[in-house]
C-alpha positions in Angstrom: 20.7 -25.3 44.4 21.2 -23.3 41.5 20.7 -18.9 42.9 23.9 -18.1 42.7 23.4 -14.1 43.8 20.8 -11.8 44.8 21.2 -8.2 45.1 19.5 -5.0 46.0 20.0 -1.9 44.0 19.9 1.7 45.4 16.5 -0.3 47.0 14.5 0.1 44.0 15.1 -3.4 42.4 16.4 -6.7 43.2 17.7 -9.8 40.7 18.0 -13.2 41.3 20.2 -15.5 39.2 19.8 -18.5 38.5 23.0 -20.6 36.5 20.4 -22.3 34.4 19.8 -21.2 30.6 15.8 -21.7 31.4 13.6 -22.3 28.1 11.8 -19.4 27.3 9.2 -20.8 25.9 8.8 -22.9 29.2 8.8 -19.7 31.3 5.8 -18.4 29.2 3.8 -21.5 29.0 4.3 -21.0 33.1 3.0 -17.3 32.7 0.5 -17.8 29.7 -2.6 -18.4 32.1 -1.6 -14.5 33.7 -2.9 -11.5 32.2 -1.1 -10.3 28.4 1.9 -12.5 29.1 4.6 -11.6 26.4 7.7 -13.3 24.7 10.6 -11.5 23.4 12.8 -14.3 21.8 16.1 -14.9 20.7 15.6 -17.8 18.8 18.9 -17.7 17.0 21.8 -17.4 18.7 24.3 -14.3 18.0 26.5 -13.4 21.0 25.3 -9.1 19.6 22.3 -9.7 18.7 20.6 -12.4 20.6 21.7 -13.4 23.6 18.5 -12.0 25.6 15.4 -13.6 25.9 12.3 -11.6 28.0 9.7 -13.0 29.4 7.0 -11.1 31.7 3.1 -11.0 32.6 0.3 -8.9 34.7 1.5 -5.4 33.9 0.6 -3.1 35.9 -0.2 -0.4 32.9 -1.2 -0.5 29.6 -0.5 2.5 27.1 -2.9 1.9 23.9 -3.5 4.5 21.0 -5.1 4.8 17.7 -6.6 7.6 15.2 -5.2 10.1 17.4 -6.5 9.3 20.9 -5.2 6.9 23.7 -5.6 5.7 27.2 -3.2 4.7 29.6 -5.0 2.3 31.9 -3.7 1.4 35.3 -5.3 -1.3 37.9 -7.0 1.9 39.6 -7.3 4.0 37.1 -8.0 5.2 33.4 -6.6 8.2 31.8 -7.6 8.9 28.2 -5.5 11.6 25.8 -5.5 13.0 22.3 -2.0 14.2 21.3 1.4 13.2 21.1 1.5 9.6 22.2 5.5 9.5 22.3 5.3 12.1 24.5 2.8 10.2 26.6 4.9 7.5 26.4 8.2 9.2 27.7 6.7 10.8 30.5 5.4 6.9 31.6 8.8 6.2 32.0 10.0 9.0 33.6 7.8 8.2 36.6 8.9 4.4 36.3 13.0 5.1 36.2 15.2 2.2 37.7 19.0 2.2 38.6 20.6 -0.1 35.9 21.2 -3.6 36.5 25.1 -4.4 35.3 24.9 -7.1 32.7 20.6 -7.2 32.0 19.6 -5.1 29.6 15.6 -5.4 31.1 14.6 -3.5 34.5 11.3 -3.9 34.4 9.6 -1.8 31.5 7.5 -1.2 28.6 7.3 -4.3 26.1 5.2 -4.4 22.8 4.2 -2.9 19.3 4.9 0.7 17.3 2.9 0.3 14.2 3.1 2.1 11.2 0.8 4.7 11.3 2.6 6.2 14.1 4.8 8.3 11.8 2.1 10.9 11.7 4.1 11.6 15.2 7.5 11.4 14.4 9.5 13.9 12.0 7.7 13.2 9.0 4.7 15.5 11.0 3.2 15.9 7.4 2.3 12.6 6.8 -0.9 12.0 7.4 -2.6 8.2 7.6 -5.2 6.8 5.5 -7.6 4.7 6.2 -7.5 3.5 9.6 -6.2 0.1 10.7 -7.8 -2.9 12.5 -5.3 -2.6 15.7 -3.9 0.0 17.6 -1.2 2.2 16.8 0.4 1.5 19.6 0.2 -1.2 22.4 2.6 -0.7 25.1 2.6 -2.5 28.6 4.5 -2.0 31.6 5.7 -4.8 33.6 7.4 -4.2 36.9 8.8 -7.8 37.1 10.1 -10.3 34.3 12.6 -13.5 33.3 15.8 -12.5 31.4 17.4 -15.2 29.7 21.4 -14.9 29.2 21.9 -17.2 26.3 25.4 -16.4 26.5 26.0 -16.7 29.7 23.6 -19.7 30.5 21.4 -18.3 33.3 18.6 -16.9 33.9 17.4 -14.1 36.5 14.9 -13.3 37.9 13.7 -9.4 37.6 11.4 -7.2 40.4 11.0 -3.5 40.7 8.6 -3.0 43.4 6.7 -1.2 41.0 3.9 0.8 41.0 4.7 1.2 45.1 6.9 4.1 45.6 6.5 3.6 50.1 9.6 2.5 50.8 7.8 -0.5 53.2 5.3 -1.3 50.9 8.0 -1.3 48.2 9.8 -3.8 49.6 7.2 -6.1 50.6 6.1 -6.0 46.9 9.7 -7.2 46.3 9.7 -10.1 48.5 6.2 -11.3 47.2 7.3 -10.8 43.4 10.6 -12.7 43.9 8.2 -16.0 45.7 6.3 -15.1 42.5 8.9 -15.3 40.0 10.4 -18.2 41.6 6.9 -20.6 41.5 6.8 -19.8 38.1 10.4 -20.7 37.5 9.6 -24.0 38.9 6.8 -24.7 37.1 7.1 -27.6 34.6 4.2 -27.1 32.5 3.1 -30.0 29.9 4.1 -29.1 26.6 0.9 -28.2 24.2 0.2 -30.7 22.2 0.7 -30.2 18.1 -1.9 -28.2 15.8 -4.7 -29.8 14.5 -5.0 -29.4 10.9 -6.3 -25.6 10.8 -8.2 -26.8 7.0 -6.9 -23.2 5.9 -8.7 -21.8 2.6 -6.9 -20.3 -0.1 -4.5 -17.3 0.6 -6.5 -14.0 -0.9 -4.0 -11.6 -2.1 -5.0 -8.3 -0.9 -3.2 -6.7 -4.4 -3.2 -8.7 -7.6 -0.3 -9.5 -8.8 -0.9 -7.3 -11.7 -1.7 -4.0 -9.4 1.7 -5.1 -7.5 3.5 -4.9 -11.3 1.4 -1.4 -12.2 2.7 -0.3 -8.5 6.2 -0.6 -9.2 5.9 1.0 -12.4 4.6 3.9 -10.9 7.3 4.4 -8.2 9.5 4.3 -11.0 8.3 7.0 -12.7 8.9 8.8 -9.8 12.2 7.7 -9.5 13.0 8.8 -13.1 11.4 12.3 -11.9 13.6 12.2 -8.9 11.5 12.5 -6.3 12.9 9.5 -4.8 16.0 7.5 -4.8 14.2 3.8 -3.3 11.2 3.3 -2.6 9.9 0.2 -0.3 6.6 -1.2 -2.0 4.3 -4.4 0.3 1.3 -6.5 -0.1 -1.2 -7.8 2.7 -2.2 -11.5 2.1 -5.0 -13.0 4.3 -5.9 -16.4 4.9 -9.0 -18.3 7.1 -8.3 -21.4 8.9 -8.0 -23.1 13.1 -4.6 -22.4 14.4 -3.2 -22.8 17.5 -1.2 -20.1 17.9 1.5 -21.0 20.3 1.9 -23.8 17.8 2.1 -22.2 15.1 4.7 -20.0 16.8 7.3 -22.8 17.8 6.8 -24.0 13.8 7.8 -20.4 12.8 10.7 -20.3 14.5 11.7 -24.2 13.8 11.7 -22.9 10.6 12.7 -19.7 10.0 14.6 -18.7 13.9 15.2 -14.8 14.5 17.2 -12.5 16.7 13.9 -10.3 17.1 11.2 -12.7 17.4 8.0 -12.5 19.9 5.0 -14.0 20.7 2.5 -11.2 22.3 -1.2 -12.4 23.0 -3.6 -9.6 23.0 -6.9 -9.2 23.6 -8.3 -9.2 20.1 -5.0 -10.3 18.0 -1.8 -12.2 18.7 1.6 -11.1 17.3 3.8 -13.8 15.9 7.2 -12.4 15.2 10.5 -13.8 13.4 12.0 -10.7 12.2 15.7 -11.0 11.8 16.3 -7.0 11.5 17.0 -4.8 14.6 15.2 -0.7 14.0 17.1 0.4 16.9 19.1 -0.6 20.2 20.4 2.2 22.7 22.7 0.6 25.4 23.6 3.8 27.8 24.2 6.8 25.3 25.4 4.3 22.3 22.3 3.9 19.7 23.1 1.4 17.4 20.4 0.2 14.0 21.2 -2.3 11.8 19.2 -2.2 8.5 18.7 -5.1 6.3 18.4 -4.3 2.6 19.2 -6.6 -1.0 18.1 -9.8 -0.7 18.4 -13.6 -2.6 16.7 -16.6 -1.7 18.6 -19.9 -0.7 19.8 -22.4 -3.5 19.1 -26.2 -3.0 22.5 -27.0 -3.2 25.5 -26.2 -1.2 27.6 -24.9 -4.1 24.6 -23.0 -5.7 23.9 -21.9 -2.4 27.2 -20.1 -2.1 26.7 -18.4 -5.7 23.8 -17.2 -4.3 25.2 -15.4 -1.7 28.3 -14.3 -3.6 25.9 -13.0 -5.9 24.4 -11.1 -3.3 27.6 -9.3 -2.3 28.5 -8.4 -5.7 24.7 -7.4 -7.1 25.0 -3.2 -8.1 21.3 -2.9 -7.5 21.6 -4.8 -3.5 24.3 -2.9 -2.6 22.6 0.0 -3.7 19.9 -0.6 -2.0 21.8 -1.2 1.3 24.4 1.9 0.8 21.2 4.4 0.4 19.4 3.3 3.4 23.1 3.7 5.5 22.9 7.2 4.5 19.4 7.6 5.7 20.2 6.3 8.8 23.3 8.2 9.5 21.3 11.4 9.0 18.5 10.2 11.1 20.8 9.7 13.8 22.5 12.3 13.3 19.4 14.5 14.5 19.9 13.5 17.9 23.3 12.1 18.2 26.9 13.6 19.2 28.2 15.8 16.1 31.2 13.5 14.5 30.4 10.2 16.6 27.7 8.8 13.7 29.3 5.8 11.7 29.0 3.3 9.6 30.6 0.5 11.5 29.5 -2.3 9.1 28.3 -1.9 5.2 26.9 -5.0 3.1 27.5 -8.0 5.1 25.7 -11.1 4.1 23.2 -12.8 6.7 22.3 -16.0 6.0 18.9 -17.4 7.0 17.0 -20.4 6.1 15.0 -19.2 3.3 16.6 -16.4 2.2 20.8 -14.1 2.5 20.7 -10.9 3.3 22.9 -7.9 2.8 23.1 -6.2 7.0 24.5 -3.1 7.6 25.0 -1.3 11.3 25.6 2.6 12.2 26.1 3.7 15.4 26.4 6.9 17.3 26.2 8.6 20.5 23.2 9.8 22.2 22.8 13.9 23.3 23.3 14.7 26.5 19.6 16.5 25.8 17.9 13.5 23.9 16.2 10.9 25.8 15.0 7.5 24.3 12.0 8.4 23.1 13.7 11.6 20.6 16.3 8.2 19.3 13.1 6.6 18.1 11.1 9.1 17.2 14.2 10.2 14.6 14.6 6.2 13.4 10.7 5.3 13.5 9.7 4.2 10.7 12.6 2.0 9.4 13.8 3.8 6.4 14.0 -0.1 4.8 10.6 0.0 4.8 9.9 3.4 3.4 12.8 4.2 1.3 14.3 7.5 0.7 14.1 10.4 1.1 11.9 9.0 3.9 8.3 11.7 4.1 8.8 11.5 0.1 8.9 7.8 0.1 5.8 7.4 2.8 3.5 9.6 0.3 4.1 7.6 -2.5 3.4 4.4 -0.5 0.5 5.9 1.0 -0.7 6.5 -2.4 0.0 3.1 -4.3 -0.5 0.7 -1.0 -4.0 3.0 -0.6 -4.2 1.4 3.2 -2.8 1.5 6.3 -0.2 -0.9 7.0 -1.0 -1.5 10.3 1.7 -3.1 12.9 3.7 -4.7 9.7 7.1 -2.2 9.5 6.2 -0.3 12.8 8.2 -2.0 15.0 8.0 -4.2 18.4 10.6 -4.9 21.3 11.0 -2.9 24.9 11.4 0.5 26.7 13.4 -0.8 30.1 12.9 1.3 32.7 16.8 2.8 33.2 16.6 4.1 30.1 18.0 1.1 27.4 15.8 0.4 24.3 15.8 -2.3 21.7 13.1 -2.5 19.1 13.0 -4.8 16.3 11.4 -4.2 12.7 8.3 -6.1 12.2 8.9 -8.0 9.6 8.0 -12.0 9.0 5.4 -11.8 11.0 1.7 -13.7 11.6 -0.7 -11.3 12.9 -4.0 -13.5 13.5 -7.3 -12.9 14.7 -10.6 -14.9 15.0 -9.7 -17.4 12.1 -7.8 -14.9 10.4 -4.7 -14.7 9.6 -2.1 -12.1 7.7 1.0 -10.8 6.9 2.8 -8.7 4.8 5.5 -8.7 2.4 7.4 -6.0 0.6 10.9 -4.9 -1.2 13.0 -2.3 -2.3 12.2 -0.4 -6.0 15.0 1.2 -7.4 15.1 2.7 -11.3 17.0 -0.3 -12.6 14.2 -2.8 -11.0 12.7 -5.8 -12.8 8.8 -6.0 -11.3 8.8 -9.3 -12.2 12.0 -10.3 -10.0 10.7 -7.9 -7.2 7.4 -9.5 -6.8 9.4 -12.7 -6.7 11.1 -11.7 -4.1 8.3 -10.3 -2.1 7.1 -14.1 -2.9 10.8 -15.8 -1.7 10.0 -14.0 2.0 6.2 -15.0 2.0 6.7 -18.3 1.5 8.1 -19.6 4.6 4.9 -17.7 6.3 2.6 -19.1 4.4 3.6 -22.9 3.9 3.5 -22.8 8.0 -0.3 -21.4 7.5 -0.8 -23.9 4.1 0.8 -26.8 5.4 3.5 -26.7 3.1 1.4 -25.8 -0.2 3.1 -24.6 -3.0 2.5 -20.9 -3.0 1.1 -18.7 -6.1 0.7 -15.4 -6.5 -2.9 -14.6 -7.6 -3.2 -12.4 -11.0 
C-alpha cells in the first residue's frame, strides 16, 4: 500500500500522497478521454525549476477571450464581457481561494495560455494589436482537482478542492467522490499509443522570406542607431501540412529537446505542444522570481568544440549584452509592484546547456506588495521583455510594424494560477501549435546595433530546427529566400 498521508485543510481541501513518482504522461493518457485534460511537464529534471509535474481534467470553468470580448463559461452558466480580461481573471480567483497546501505548489486552479496580444491589457495600454489571431488571447481553465508530481521527492498526490460547492455537506461529499475519482485514475494502466504514422508532411512555407527577415533586421537597426531602442526581439511563423499524432509527436519533442516548462494542452480547435526551457514568472508566497533567457549558441558535434561553444557564449560582448539589458528590464518591471530595495539580480549570464542549443539564463527576484495580488505581478512582467526587447512599448511597435501580424500564443506565455495565490508561467517558446493538418511555430532573436542578419537568421534557424526535423522526419532544414 503506498498512501502514506491524507489530510484536511481548514475543510476546504484534502491531499492524498502517494510514495510513488507516477509518470505523468501515464496519468494523462488515464485523463485524456475527460473533457480538456492538460499536462504541465517537467520533462528535465532541476531540483528549482522542475520538480513539479500537473496533471488535471473536467474543469469546472473556462475563461476564454479575444479581440476585446470574453466569456467565462461554467457547467450552469455563461457569462460574456468586454473589458479588462486580467481583471476578469483575478476576480475568478478570488471566489475560488484555497488555504495553501505545505510542499505543493498546485491547489486546484487556473491552467493554460496568455498569448501575445494580451499586452494591449498590461502596462503597455498604448499598444494596440494588429490583425487578429487564429486563437484566443487567452484560454484559462479552472480545475478544482489534479495530480501533482514531486520529482524530487518521488510521490505523487492526489489534489481535491470541493470546488465549485461552497455547502459545507455538499462540499465534502464532492471531496470524497473526487478523491475515489482521482484514485481510479491513478490506477489506471492505460496501453501506451502506438508510434506516428508517417504524417507525409509537405514542405515547410516560411511565413517571411528569408530576405524580408534580413530587410527586417536592418530596419530595427536603424532604429537602434536612432535610439529609440536598445534590443529589439525580431520572429518568423513557419507552417507546415501533414498527419500527426499529436501525443506522439509530443513524447518525440520532449525525447529530444526535454524542458522545465513543457505542456501538452488539447483544445478544442488547436493543441499546444510546449518545450520551452524559460520561466516568465514564478511567485511562491510574496517572493516573485523570472528567469530570462537571452544570447544564445548552438551545440558543437564534438565534446571539445562543444565546450568552446559554450565558453564562447560566456565571453561573447554582444550575448551578454543581450542578457544584461533584459535584467535591467526586468528589475524595473518588478520593481512596479515589488518591496522598494528587495529587487535583485540573484544570478547574471549563466550558461544552460540544452540539446540543440547553450544558453546564457539570468534570475531576479523580489518581494511582492502587501497591495499587489498575482494578477498586478504578471500584468507588470507580461510580455517577456526577451521577446520584445527594450524599452519594452518602444520595442512592441516596432515589432508590430516589421512582423505586420499578430503573434498569437508564441511569446504570451502558458503555466497555472493555483488557487492560494502561487503562480508559475512559462514563456512560450519551442513550441508546436497544430490544427487540422496544420502545423506552426515560431522562431525569433535578439537585434542589437552590432548584429550580423546573417548570423541572426541563423540562429533563429539553430532553434527551428529541432521543431521541424520532429515535423520533417529529420530533413535537413532551409530557409526559403
Amino acid at each position: 500500500m503506498h498512501a502514506v498521508a491524507a489530510r484536511d485543510l481548514m475543510a476546504e481541501a484534502k491531499v492524498v500522497t502517494h510514495s510513488v513518482e507516477k509518470d505523468p504522461l501515464e496519468i494523462f493518457r488515464a485523463l485524456s478521454g475527460e473533457t480538456l485534460p492538460v499536462l504541465l511537464q517537467s520533462a528535465r529534471r532541476d531540483p528549482r525549476a522542475g520538480r513539479f509535474s500537473l496533471v488535471a481534467s473536467d474543469p469546472f470553468m473556462v475563461l476564454r477571450f479575444r479581440e476585446g470580448r470574453g466569456v467565462l463559461s461554467s457547467r450552469s452558466r455563461e457569462e460574456v464581457f468586454d473589458g479588462d480580461p486580467f481583471a476578469v481573471l483575478q476576480e475568478a480567483l478570488d471566489r475560488c481561494r484555497i488555504a495553501p497546501l505545505p510542499g505543493i505548489p498546485f491547489a486546484g486552479g487556473a491552467i493554460g495560455y496568455l498569448g501575445y496580444g494580451l499586452r494591449c491589457w498590461t502596462e503597455a495600454r498604448a499598444i494596440h494589436a494588429t490583425l487578429p489571431g487564429r486563437w484566443p488571447d487567452m484560454h484559462l481553465a479552472f480545475y478544482d482537482r489534479a495530480f501533482v508530481v514531486d520529482h524530487v521527492l518521488k510521490c505523487t498526490h492526489l489534489v481535491v478542492t470541493g470546488l465549485p460547492e461552497t455547502g459545507p455537506s455538499r462540499r465534502r461529499e464532492k471531496l470524497r467522490g473526487d478523491l475515489r475519482r482521482l484514485q481510479r485514475h491513478y490506477e489506471t494502466r492505460p496501453e501506451r499509443e502506438q508510434e506516428a504514422h508517417d504524417p507525409h508532411p509537405q514542405e515547410p512555407e516560411f511565413a517571411t522570406s528569408k530576405e524580408q527577415y534580413l530587410r527586417n533586421i536592418l530596419r530595427a537597426q536603424e532604429y537602434l542607431a536612432a535610439g529609440d531602442i536598445y534590443q529589439v526581439n525580431l520572429s518568423h511563423k513557419i507552417r507546415m501540412e501533414g498527419n500527426w499524432r499529436p501525443l506522439a509527436l509530443y513524447q518525440g519533442l520532449l525525447a529530444s529537446h526535454p524542458a522545465c516548462f513543457a505542456a501538452y494542452l488539447p483544445l478544442r480547435d488547436h493543441t499546444v505542444l510546449c518545450a520551452s526551457p524559460e520561466r516568465l514568472v514564478r511567485l511562491t508566497g510574496r517572493r516573485a522570481e523570472t528567469s530570462p533567457i537571452k544570447g544564445t549558441r548552438a551545440r558543437a558535434s564534438s565534446p571539445e568544440l562543444d565546450r568552446q561553444a559554450a565558453l564562447a557564449l560566456t565571453e561573447g560582448v554582444k550575448e551578454r549584452a543581450e542578457n544584461v539589458m533584459i535584467v535591467d528590464l526586468a528589475r524595473n518591471d518588478l520593481g512596479r509592484v515589488c518591496l522598494p530595495g528587495s529587487v535583485r539580480a540573484e544570478e547574471v549570464c549563466r550558461v544552460e546547456t540544452l540539446p540543440s542549443v547553450h544558453h546564457l539564463v539570468s534570475t531576479v527576484t523580489g518581494r511582492l506588495r502587501p497591495d499587489a495580488v498575482p494578477v498586478d505581478l504578471v500584468r507588470a512582467l507580461f510580455p517577456g521583455g526577451s521577446m520584445t526587447g527594450a524599452p519594452k512599448i518602444r520595442a512592441m511597435e516596432i515589432i508590430d510594424e516589421l512582423e505586420g501580424a499578430e503573434r498569437g500564443i508564441y511569446s504570451g506565455s502558458l503555466g497555472y494560477f493555483s488557487f492560494h495565490g502561487d503562480l508559475d508561467l512559462n514563456i512560450v517558446i519551442r513550441t508546436l501549435i497544430l490544427s487540422g493538418r496544420g502545423a506552426e511555430l515560431q522562431v525569433g532573436g535578439a537585434i542589437l546595433a552590432e548584429s550580423e542578419p546573417e548570423a541572426e537568421y541563423q540562429e533563429t534557424l539553430d532553434k527551428a530546427r529541432p521543431l521541424l526535423g520532429l515535423l520533417t522526419g529529420s530533413r535537413p532544414l532551409a530557409g526559403r529566400s
